[in-house]
C-alpha positions as CSV (number, residue, x, y, z in Angstrom):
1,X,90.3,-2.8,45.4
2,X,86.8,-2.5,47.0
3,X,84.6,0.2,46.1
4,X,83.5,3.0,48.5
5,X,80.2,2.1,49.4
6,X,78.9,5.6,49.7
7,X,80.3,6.1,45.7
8,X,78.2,3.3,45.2
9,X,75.0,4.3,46.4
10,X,75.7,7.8,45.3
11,X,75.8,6.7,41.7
12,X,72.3,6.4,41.1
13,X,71.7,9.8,40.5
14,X,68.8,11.7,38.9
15,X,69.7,11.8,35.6
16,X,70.7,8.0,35.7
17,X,67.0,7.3,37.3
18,X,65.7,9.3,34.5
19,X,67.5,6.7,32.2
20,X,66.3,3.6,34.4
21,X,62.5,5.1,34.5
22,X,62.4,4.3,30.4
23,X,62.6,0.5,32.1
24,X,61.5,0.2,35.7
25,X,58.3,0.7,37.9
26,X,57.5,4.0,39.1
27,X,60.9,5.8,41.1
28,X,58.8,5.9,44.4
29,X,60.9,5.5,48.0
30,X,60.1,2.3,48.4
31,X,61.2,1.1,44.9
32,X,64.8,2.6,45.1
33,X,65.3,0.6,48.6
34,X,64.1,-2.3,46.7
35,X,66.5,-1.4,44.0
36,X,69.2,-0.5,46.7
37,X,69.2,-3.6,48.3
38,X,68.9,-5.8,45.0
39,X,72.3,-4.0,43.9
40,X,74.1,-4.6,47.1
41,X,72.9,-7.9,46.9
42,X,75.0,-8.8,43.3
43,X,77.8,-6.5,44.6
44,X,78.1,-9.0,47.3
45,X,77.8,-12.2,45.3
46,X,80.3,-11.1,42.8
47,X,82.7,-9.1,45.1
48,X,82.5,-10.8,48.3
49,X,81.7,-7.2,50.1
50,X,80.0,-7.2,53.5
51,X,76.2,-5.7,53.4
52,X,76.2,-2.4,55.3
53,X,74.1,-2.8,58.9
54,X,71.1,-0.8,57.2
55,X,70.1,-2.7,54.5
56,X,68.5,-5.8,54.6
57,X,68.1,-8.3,51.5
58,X,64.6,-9.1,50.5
59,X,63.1,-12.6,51.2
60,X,61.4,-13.5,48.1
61,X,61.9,-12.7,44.5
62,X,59.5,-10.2,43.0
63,X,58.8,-8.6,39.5
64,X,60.8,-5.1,40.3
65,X,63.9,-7.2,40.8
66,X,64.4,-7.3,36.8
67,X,64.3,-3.9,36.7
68,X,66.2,-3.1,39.7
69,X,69.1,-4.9,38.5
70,X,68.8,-3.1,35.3
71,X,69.7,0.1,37.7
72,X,72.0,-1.7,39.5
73,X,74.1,-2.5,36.2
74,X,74.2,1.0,35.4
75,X,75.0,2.1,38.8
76,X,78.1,-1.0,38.7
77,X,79.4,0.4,35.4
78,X,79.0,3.9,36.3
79,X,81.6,3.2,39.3
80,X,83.9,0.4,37.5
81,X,85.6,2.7,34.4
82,X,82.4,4.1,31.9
83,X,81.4,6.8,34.8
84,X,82.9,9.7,32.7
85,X,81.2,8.2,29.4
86,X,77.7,9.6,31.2
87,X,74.9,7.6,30.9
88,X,74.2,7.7,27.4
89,X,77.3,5.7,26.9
90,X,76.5,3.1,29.0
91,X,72.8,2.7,27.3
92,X,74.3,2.7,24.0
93,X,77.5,0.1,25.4
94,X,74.8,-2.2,27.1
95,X,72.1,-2.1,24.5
96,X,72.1,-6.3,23.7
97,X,71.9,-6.8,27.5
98,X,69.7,-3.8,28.8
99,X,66.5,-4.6,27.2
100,X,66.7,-7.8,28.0
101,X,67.7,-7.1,31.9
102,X,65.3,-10.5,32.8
103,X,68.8,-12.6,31.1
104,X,71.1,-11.0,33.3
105,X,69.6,-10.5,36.5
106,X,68.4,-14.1,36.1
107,X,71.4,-15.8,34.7
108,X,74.1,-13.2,33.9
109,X,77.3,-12.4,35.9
110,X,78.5,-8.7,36.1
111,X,82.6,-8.8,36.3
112,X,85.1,-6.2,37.3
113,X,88.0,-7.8,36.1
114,X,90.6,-5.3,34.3
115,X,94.2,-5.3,32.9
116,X,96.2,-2.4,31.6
117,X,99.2,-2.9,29.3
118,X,100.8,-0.4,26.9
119,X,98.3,2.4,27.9
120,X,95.5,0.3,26.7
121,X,92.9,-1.4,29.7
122,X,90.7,-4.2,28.7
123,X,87.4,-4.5,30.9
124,X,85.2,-7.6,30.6
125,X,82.1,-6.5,32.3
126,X,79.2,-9.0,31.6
127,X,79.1,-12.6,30.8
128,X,75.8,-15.4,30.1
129,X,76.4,-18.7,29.4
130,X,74.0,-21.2,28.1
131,X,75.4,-24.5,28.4
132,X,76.5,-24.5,24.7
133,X,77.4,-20.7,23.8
134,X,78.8,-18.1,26.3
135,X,78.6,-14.3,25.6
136,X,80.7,-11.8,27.0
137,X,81.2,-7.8,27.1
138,X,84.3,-6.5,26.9
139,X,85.8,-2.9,26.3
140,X,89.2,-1.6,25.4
141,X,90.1,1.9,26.6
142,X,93.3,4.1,25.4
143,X,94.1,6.1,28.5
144,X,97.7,7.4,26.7
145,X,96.5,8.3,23.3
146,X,94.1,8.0,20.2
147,X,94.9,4.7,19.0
148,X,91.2,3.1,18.7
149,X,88.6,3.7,16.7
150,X,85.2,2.6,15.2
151,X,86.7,0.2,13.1
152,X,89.0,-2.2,14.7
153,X,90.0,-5.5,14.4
154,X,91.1,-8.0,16.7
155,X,92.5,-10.4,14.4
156,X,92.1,-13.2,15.9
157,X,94.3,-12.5,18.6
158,X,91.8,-13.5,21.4
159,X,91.1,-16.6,23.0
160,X,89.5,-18.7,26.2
161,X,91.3,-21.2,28.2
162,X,88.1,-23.0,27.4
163,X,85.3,-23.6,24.7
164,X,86.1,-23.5,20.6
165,X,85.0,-21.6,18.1
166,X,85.3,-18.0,19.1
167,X,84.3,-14.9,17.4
168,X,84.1,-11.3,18.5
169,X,82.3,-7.9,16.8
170,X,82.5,-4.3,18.0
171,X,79.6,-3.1,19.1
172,X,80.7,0.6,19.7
173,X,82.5,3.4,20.2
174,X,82.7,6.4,22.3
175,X,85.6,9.0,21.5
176,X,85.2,11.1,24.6
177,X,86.3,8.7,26.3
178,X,88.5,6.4,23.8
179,X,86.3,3.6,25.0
180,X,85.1,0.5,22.3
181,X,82.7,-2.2,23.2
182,X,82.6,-5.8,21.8
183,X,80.6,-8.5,22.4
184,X,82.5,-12.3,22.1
185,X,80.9,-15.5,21.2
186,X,82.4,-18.7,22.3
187,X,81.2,-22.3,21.8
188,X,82.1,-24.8,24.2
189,X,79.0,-26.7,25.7
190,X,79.0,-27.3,29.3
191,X,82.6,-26.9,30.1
192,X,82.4,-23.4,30.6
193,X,79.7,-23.8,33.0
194,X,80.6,-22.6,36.7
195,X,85.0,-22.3,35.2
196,X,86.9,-20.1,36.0
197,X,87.3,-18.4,32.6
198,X,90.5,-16.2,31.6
199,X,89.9,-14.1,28.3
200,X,93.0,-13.1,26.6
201,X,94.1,-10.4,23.9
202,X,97.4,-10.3,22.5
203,X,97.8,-7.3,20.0
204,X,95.4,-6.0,18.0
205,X,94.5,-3.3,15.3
206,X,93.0,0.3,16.2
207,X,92.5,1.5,13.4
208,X,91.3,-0.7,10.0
209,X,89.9,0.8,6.3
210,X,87.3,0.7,4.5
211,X,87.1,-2.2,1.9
212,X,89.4,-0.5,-0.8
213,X,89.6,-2.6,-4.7
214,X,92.3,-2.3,-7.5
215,X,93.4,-4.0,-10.2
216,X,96.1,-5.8,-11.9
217,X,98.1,-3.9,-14.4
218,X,98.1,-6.5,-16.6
219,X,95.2,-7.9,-18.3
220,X,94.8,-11.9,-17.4
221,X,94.2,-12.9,-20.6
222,X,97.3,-11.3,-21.6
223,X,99.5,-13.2,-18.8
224,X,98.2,-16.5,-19.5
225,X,98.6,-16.2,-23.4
226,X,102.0,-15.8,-23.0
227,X,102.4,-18.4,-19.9
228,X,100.5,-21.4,-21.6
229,X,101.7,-24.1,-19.5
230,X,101.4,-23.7,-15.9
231,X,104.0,-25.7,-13.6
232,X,102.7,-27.3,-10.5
233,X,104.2,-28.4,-7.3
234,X,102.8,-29.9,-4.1
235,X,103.8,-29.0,-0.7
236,X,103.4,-28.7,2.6
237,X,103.9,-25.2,3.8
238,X,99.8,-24.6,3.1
239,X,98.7,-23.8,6.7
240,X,95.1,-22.8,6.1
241,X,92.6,-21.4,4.0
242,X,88.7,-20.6,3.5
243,X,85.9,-21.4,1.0
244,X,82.9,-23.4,1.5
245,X,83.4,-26.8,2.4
246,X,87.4,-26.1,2.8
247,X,88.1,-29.0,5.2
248,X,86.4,-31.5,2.4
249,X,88.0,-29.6,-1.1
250,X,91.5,-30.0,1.2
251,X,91.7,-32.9,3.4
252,X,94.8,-33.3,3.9
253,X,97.0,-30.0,4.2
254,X,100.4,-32.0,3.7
255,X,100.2,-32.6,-0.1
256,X,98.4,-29.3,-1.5
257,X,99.0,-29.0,-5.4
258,X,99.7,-25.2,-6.1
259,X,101.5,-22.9,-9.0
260,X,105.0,-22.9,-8.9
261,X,106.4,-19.3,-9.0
262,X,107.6,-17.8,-11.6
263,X,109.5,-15.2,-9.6
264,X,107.1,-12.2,-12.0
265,X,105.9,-9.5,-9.7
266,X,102.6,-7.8,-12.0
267,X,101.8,-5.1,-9.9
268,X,98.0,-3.9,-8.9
269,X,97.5,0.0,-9.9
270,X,96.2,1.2,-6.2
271,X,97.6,-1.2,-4.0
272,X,101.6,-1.8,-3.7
273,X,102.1,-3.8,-1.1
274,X,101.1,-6.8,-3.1
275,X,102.0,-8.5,-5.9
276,X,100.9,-11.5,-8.6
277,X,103.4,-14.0,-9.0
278,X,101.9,-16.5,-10.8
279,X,98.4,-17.5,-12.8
280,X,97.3,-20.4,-14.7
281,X,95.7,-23.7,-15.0
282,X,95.7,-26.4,-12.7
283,X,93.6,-29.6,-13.1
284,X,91.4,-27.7,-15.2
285,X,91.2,-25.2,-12.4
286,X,92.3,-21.4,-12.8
287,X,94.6,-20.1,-9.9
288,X,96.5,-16.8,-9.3
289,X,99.4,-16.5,-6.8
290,X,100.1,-13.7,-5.0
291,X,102.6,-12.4,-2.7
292,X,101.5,-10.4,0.4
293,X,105.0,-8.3,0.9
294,X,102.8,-6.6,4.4
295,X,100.9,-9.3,5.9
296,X,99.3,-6.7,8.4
297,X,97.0,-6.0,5.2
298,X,94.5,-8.5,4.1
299,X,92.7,-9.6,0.9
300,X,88.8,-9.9,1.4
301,X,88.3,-11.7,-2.2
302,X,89.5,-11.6,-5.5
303,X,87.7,-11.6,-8.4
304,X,87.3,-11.2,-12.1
305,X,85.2,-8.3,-13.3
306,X,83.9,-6.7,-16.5
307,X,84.7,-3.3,-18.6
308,X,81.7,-1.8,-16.4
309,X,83.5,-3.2,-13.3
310,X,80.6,-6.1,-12.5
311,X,81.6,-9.0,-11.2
312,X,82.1,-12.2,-13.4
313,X,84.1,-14.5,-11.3
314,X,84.8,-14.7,-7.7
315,X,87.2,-16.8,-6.2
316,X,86.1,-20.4,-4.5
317,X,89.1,-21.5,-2.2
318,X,92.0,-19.5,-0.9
319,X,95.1,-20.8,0.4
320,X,97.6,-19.3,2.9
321,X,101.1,-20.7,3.0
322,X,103.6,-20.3,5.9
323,X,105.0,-16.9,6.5
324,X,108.8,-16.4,4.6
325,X,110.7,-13.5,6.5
326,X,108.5,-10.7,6.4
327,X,106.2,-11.7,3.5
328,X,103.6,-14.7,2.6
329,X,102.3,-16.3,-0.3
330,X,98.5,-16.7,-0.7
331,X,97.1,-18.7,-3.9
332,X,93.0,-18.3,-4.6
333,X,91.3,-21.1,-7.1
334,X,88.5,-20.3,-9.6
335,X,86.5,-23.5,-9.9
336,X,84.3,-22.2,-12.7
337,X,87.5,-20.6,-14.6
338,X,88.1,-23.4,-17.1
339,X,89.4,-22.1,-20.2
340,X,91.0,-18.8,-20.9
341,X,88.9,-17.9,-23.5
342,X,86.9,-16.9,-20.2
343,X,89.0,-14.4,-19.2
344,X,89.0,-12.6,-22.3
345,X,87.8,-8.6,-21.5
346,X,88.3,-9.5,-17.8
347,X,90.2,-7.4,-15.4
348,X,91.7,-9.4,-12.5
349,X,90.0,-7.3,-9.0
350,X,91.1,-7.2,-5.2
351,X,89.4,-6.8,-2.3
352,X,91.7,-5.4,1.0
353,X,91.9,-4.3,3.7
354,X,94.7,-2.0,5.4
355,X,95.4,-1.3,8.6
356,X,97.6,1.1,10.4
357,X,100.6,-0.1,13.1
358,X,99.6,-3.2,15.0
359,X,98.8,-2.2,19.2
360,X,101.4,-4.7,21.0
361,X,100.7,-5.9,24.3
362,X,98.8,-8.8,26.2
363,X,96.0,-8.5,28.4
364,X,94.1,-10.9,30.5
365,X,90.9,-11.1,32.2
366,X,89.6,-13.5,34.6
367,X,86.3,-14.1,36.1
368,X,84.0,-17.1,37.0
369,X,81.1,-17.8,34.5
370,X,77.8,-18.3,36.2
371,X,75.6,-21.9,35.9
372,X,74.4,-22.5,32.3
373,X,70.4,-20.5,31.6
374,X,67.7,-22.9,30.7
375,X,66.3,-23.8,27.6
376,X,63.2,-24.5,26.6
377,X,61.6,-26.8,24.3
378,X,59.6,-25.6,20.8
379,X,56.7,-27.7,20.3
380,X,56.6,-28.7,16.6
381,X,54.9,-31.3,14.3
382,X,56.5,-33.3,11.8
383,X,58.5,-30.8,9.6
384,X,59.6,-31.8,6.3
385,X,63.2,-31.8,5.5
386,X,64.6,-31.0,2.4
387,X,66.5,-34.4,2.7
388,X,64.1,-36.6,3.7
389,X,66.2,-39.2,4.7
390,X,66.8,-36.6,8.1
391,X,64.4,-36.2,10.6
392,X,63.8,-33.4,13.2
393,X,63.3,-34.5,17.2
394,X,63.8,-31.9,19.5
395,X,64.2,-28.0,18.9
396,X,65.4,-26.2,22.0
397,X,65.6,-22.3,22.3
398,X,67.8,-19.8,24.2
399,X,68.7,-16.1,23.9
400,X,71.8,-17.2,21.9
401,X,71.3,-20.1,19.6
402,X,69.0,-22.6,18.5
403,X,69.3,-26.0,18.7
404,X,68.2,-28.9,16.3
405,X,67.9,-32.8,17.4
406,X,67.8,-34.6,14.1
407,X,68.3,-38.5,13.9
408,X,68.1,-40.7,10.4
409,X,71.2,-40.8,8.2
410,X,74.4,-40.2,9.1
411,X,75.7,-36.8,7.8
412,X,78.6,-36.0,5.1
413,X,78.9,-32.8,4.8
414,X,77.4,-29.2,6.1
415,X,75.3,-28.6,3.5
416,X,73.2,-31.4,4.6
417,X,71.9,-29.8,7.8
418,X,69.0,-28.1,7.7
419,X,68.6,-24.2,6.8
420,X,67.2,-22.3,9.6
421,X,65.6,-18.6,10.4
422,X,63.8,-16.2,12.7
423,X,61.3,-14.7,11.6
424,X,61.1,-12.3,14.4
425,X,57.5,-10.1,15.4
426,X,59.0,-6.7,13.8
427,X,58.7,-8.5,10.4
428,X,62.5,-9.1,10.3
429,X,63.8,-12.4,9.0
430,X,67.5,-13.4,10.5
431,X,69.1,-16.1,8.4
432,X,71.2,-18.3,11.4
433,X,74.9,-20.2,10.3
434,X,75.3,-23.5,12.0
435,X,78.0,-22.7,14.3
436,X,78.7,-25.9,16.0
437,X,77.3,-29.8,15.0
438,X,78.1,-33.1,16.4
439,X,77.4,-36.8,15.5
440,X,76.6,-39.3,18.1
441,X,75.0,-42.6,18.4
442,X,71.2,-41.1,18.2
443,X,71.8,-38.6,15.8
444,X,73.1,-35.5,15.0
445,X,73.2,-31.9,17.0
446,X,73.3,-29.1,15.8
447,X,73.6,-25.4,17.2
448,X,72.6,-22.5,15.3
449,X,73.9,-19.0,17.1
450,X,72.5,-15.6,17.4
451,X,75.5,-12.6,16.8
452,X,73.2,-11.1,19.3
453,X,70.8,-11.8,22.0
454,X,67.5,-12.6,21.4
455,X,64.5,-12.5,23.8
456,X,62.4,-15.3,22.9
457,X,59.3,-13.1,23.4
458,X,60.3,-11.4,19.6
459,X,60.3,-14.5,18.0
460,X,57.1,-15.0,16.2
461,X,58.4,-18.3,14.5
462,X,61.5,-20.8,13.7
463,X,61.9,-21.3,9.3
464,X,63.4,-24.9,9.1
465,X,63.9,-25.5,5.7
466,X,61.1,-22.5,4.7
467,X,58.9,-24.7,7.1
468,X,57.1,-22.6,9.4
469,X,57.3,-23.6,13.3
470,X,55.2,-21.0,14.9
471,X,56.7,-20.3,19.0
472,X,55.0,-19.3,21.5
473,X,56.5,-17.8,25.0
């Protein structure tokens, strides 16, 4: 449905200009045409609506244009859904993009696309791409109840019809108007470049706990002693699992070697919708079994702990198996647990989660994502690597990742890329995760992402490796 135009113009009201003057040049006549005509401008680009007779686009690009389509975003929100949230919302919902307006007017596209099931709307309002990592801005409303909250979780119940690798984190909350805001990363490279994306959400959690612990009821030590031989089986019905360096520890998913159960159920003193089936010693390996009897819930670690309740031991690997009926086994290895003379005083630990009733439904959102921004290159000289047999190339920079050129040997494993860091001009130091790498004939390239935007003016240098690559803008 196309907007009223006069709504549109009407939004930028006083107190909203109040809001925009924190950002923009002085709120004379002559500026708010400027800014007028800059906002019917993207409301014509991205909603194919006719310009009304009056208003005429400007010829040539100009510094206020940054700022005016800073007012124009608020002024697009305002009349697409957040209007009743009042301007201090919207600040607080845009805050990765609105200081950094020069990335979306430049490069960003604003999106109205919407869908409502089960009383719930999603809203995907902004997007960037830069030709390796796309960002977008999303909110879930409840227009039937209270179901949502500050601490949600999606559950990995969202995906693109392109790109890998997603991830998504709330970013807010506003219970006036039972409105949360997340912001979704998604790696893909240059296919997402100028696609028509669709962003979809199939049920989700409103409402998630705080990390809760408990213990087992029965001391390790104990269980063990009195189960000195552990039978093993392997199988097939391991579907996944977590731990550093998982894909190398378990190559091949088809032929796992696990506990057998023992059909015990050792109960955890908090916590009941759990329960220990098994523990013992594989290939010199400690492991513990466990059957999840309300897989909504989820175990953040386990771990071995003290009489002062320190930790000792946390797990290395986890393993999930396929769902049986309405429960699922899950089996966590200890690589450092070799004897159980080292569980002796320990108390066996989890960490959960719970959650409340899931929020069924499926929603879908589709919009067109806008050409890829540009890079830039970091001058640097030679940088040592801590493997020497790697060299560095080429860094390139963008307000969502960094990414390293390095040619030399061929690479086996993560650990072998380089460890990288912003020290940023605040005095903050942000420790980046490789989240995408590739091998090809010249080398290897790998992408380090921000879980936020970044203007490259607040970087006051790149750490490779504790090397110090100073960047200038």
């Amino acid at each position: 449905m196309k907007p009223n135009r006069n709504d549109l113009l009407n939004a930028l009201n006083e107190q909203q200009l109040e809001q925009i003057a924190e950002y923009a040049v002085p709120m004379d006549a002559h500026t708010l045409d400027h800014i007028k005509e800059r906002f019917w401008q993207k409301v014509q680009h991205e909603q194919d609506i006719e310009l009304p007779p009056t208003l005429t686009l400007p010829k040539k690009r100009n510094n206020w244009i940054k700022y005016g389509l800073a007012a124009a975003l608020i002024s697009c929100v305002a009349v697409t859904g957040a209007a009743a949230s009042g301007v201090a919302w919207v600040d607080e919902l845009f805050q990765p993009l609105f200081n950094r307006s020069y990335v979306v007017s430049e490069y960003g596209t604003f999106v109205t696309s919407s869908d409502i099931n089960n009383g719930i709307e999603m809203r995907t309002l902004a997007a960037i791409n830069d030709g390796e990592t796309a960002y977008v801005l999303f909110t879930l409303t409840d227009l039937d109840g209270n179901r949502l909250s500050e601490r949600m979780d999606l559950y990995d119940n969202y995906w693109l019809n392109t790109g890998t690798s997603f991830s998504v984190k709330q970013i807010a909350y506003n219970p006036e108007t039972k409105t949360a805001a997340f912001s979704l990363l998604s790696h893909g490279g240059s296919k997402l470049t100028g696609k028509t994306i669709s962003f979809k959400l199939r049920s989700f959690f409103g409402q998630k706990s705080e990390a809760k612990h408990s213990a087992l009821t029965l001391l390790p030590y104990d269980y063990v002693s009195s189960h000195p031989i552990a039978e093993g089986r392997f199988t097939s019905e391991v579907n996944g699992g977590g731990g550093q360096d998982f894909q190398e520890a378990f190559p091949d998913l088809s032929q796992v070697h696990v506990l057998s159960s023992n059909n015990d159920e050792v109960e955890f003193q908090a916590m009941k919708w759990a329960v220990v089936t098994n523990i013992g010693f594989l290939e010199g390996k400690l492991h513990v079994q466990l059957q999840n009897n309300k897989p909504e819930n989820h175990f953040k670690s386990l771990y071995f702990a003290d009489e002062h309740n320190n930790v000792i031991w946390n797990h290395n690997y986890s393993l999930s198996f396929e769902k049986q009926s309405v429960s699922h086994s899950e089996e966590y290895i200890f690589n450092d647990i070799n004897n159980i003379e080292q569980l002796r005083g320990l108390t066996l630990q989890a960490e959960y989660f719970e959650y409340g009733d899931p929020i069924e439904g499926t929603w879908k959102n589709t919009f067109k994502l806008a050409s890829s921004l540009e890079t830039m290159t970091v001058p640097h000289q030679e940088v040592e690597l801590r493997d020497d047999q790697l060299r560095l190339d080429k860094i390139t920079l963008s307000p969502l990742n960094v990414t390293l050129q390095l040619s030399g040997k061929p690479l086996s494993s993560m650990d072998e890329l380089p460890k990288l860091q912003l020290k940023l001009k605040n005095g903050n130091i942000i420790d980046l995760n490789t989240t995408n790498s590739r091998q090809h004939e010249q080398g290897v390239t790998t992408i380090y992402s921000f879980a936020d935007i970044i203007e490259p003016t607040e970087i006051e240098a790149i750490l490779i490796d504790g090397n110090r690559v100073p960047f200038q803008t």
